[in-house]
N, C-alpha and C positions, 0 to 999 in steps of 0.2 A: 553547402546548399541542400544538397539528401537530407543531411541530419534537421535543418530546419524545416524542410517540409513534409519530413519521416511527424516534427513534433506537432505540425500543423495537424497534422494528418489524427495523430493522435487524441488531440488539443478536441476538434472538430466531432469524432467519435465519443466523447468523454463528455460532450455537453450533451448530445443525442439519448444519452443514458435515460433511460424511463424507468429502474429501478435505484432511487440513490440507498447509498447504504448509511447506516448511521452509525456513527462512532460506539463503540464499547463502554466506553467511560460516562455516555449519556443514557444508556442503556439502563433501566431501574428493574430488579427481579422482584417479584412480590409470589406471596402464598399462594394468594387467587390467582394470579398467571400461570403458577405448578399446575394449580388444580384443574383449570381449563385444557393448560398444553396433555395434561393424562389421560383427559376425560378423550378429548379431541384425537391420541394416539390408538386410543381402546378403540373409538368409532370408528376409525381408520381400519381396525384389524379386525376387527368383528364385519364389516362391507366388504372389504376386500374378499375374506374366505368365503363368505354366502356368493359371491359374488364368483370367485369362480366352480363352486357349484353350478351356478348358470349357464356357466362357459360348457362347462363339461356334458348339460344335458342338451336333449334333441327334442324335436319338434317335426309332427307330422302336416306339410302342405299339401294340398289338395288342388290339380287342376282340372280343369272340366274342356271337352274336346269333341266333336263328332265323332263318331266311328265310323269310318270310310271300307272297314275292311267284312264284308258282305258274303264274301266266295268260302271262308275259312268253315269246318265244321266244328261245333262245342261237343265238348265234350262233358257227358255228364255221368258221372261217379254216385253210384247208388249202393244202399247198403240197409233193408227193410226187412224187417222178420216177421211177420204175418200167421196168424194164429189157426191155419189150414194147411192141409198136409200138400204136400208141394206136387201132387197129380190130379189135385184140383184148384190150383189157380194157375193162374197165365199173366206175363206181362206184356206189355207191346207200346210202342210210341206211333201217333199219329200226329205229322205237323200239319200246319197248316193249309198247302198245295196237296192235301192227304195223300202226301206220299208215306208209306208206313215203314221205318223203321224196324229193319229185320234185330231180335234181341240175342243175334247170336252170341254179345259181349257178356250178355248176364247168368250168372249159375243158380242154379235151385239145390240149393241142400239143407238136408231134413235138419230142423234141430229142435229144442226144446224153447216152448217160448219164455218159462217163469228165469227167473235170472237167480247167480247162487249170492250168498251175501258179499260177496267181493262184489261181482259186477253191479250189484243193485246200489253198494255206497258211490260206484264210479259214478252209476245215473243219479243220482243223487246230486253228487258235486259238479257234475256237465249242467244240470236244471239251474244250481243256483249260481252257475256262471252268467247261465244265459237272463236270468231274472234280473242280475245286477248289471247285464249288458244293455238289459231295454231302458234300465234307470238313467246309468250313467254311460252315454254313449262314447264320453272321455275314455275309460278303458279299453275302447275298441283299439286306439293307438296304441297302448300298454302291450295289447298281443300284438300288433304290427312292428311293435320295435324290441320287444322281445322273445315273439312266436313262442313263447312258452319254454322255451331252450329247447327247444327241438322236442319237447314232452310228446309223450305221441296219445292222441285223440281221439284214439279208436276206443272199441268195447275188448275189454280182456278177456280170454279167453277161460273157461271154466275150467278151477284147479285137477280135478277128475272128472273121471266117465261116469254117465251116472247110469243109472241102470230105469232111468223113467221111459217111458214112453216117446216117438219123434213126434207128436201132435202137431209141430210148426214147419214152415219152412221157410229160412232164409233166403232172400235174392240179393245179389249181391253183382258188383261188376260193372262196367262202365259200357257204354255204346258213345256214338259219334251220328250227330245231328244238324240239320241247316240249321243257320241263326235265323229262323223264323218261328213265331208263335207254334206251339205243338202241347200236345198231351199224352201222359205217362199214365197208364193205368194199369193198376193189377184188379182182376178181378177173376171170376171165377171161368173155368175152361182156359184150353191152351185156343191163344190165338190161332186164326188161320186169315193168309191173304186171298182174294176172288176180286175180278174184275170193279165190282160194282162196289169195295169198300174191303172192310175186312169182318170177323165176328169169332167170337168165342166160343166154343164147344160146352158148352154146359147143361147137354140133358140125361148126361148119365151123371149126374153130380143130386145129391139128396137135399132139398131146399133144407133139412135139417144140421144140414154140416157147413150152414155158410157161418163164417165168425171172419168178420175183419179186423177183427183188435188186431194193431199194428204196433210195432216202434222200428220208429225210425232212428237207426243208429249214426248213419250219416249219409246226407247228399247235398252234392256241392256242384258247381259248373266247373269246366277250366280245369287247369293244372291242381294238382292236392299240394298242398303245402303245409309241411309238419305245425301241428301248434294253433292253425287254422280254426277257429268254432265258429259253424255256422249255424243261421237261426232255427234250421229245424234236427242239428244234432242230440239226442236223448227225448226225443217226444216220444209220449209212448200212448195211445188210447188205447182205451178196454170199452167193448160192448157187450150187452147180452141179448141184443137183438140183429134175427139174422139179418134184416133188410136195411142194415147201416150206409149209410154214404158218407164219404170222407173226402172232403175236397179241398185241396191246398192251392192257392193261385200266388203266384213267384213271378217279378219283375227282377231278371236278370240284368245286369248291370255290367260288362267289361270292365276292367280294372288293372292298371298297370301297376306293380309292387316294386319300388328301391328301394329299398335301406341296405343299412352297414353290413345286414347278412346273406340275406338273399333277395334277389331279382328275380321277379316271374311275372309271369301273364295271367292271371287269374281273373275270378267273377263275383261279384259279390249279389246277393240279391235278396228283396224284402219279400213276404210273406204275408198272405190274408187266411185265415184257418174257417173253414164253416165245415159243419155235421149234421144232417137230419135221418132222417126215417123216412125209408120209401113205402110209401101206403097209395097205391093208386084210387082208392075207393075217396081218402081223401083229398084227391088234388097234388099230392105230393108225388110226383112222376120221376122214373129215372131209372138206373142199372146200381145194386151194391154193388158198391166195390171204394178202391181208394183211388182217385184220381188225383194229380199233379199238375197243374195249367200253367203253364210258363211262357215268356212273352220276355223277347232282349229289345233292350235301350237303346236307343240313337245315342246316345252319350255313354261318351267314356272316362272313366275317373283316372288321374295318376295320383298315384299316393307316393311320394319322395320323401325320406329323413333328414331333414336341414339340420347343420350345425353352423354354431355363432363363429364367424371366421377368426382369428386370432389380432387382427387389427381394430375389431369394433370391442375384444375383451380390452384389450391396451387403451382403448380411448374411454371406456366406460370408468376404467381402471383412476386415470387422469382427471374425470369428472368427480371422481370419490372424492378422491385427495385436496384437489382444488375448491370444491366447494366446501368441505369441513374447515380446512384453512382458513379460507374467506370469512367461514360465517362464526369462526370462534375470533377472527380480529375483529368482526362487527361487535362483539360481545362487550369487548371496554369499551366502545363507541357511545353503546345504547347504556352500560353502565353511567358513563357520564354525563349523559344525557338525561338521563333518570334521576341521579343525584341531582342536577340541576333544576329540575324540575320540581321534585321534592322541594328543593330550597325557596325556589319561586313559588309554590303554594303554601310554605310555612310563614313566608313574607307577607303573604294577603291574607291570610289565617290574621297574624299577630295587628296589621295595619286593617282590620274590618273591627274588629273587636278591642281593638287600644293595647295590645300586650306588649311587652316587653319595651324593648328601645322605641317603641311607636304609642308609650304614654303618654298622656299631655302633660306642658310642664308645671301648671296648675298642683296635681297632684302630686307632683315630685315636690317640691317646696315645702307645703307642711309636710311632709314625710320626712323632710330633709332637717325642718326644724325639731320635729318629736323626738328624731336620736338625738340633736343638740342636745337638748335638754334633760334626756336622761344621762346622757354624757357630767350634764353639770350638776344633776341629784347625784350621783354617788358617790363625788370626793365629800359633800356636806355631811350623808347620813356618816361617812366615814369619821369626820370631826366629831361630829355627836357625842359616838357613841364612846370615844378618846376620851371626850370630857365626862362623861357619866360614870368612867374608870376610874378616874384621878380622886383621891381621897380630899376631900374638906380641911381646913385646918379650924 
């Protein structure tokens, strides 16, 4: 009783079958079946490898979030060399609630402002990163997923001492600020705070010695992180007028960084550039100097590295296979299809125009009798010309 319902059982499953197979001996190989199964194995293996290329690369997603976090101070990393000797200018941050920002974090040291020809190729190569960064904003991932291998993005240091002149002076050095609207200015006199605001000391200073030709080597919000290029790293202006104003307005942005190498809190932020000449006589009011306006987001960015998980490579993997399969069995399908087709419009081809087996039988007939009869002229000329041979007696 087992054994017969073991074969039921079997019987039962064996009809259920949705792939039947077909005998070997029915099986026909031809050329063109080599030729499709090679072509179809080559696609095979040429998708597959492109294909885990794909696997293997990353992709940066982007999500967008309020910033709830209010209380915390930025911190902001400055690094500007200014073409005035550094006991006549001053820097100072005023935010918004003008509270002022004591610069105890920042250093003033003398240095030269022309660059030697090392640093000058660095700024060079910093300019046309940043030129190719406003183009294609896709690179900006490139440095997030590979931060440049840790390259460092600072100005290199001049290979000797030189024996010129300190004409310049470097500031340099980070402070710590409310996340509220504020302004960075260096301009000439050292700040001082007083009740009613704050002001700069600048009347022992020679209206002949103001030059704010700047470069900006680097300033960033937030944590520094190697590899980093931000958009006013390597800007450098030259003036030859004292009464230059330089104003940079910056929308700070929070920014949370994951990828495969490093995790940080950082800031990103965009940049508006305006310059003019202060001339009160015509209308154009204001203080030289360089000022920085900066103003943070309600919005916070996360920037995470996705990668393709290993079950959707496996299923992409299965879609290769099976659809090149498919559509090279479809191949004899539509081949025979095509040859029929062919044969069906050489059918209406030959019966539109009378050809072939679709003659009328009219003209078959004498046709049929012409060869008769040539058939029966050539045993006669043959007699003929017998008797034309045969000598006379």
């Amino acid at each position: 009783m087992r054994r017969l319902s073991r074969k039921k059982a079997l019987s039962l499953v064996r009809e259920l079958d949705a792939f039947p197979k077909v005998p070997e001996s029915y099986v026909e190989t031809s050329t063109s079946g080599g030729t499709v199964s090679l072509l179809a194995f080559s696609a095979m293996a040429l998708l597959a490898f492109l294909e885990f290329f794909v696997y293997r690369d990353t992709w940066m997603k982007y999500e967008y979030a309020v910033d709830k976090d209010f209380s915390s101070k930025l911190k902001i990393n400055i690094d500007i060399t200014v073409a005035m000797k550094c006991q006549h200018v001053g820097a100072d941050i005023l935010d918004l609630a003008e509270t002022m920002i004591t610069s105890n974090g920042l250093q003033y040291e003398p240095a030269i402002f022309d660059l030697t020809p090392q640093q000058r190729l660095w700024q060079r190569t910093l300019i046309l990163i940043q030129s190719r960064l406003r183009e294609e904003h896709a690179l900006q991932e490139v440095l997030y997923k590979t931060l440049l291998k840790g390259g460092p993005t600072a100005l290199p240091p001049r290979e000797d001492a030189s024996m010129e002149p300190l004409t310049a002076c470097r500031i340099h050095g980070h402070v710590y600020v409310n996340k509220v609207a504020g302004n960075l200015h260096i301009t000439v006199g050292k700040p001082i705070h007083h009740p009613q605001g704050h002001a700069h000391i600048a009347a022992f200073v020679s209206h002949d010695s103001y030059n704010f030709s700047h470069r900006i080597d680097h300033l960033s919000f937030g944590e520094e992180i190697p590899g980093i290029i931000n958009p006013l790293d390597g800007t450098e202006k030259i003036t030859s007028n004292n009464n230059q104003m330089y104003q940079y307005f910056i929308t700070v942005v929070p920014t949370k960084l994951n990828t495969y190498k490093i995790s940080a809190e950082t800031h990103q932020f965009s940049v508006t550039e305006r310059e003019r000449v202060i001339n009160h006589a015509a209308g154009s009011h204001g203080v030289s100097g360089i000022f920085v306006k900066y103003d943070t987001s309600s919005l916070m960015v996360t920037v995470s590295e996705q990668h393709m998980p290993l079950w959707q490579f496996l299923v992409r993997l299965c879609g290769i296979v099976g659809g090149i399969f498919s559509t090279t069995g479809n191949v004899f399908i539509i081949k025979g299809m095509l040859h029929g087709l062919v044969g069906f419009l050489f059918d209406v081809v030959c019966c539109r125009f009378k050809l072939g087996v679709y003659r009328p039988r009219e003209d078959v007939q004498p046709h049929n009798q012409m060869n008769n009869l040539n058939n029966h002229q050539t045993p006669l000329l043959a007699e003929d010309l017998l008797a034309e041979d045969v000598p006379q007696e």
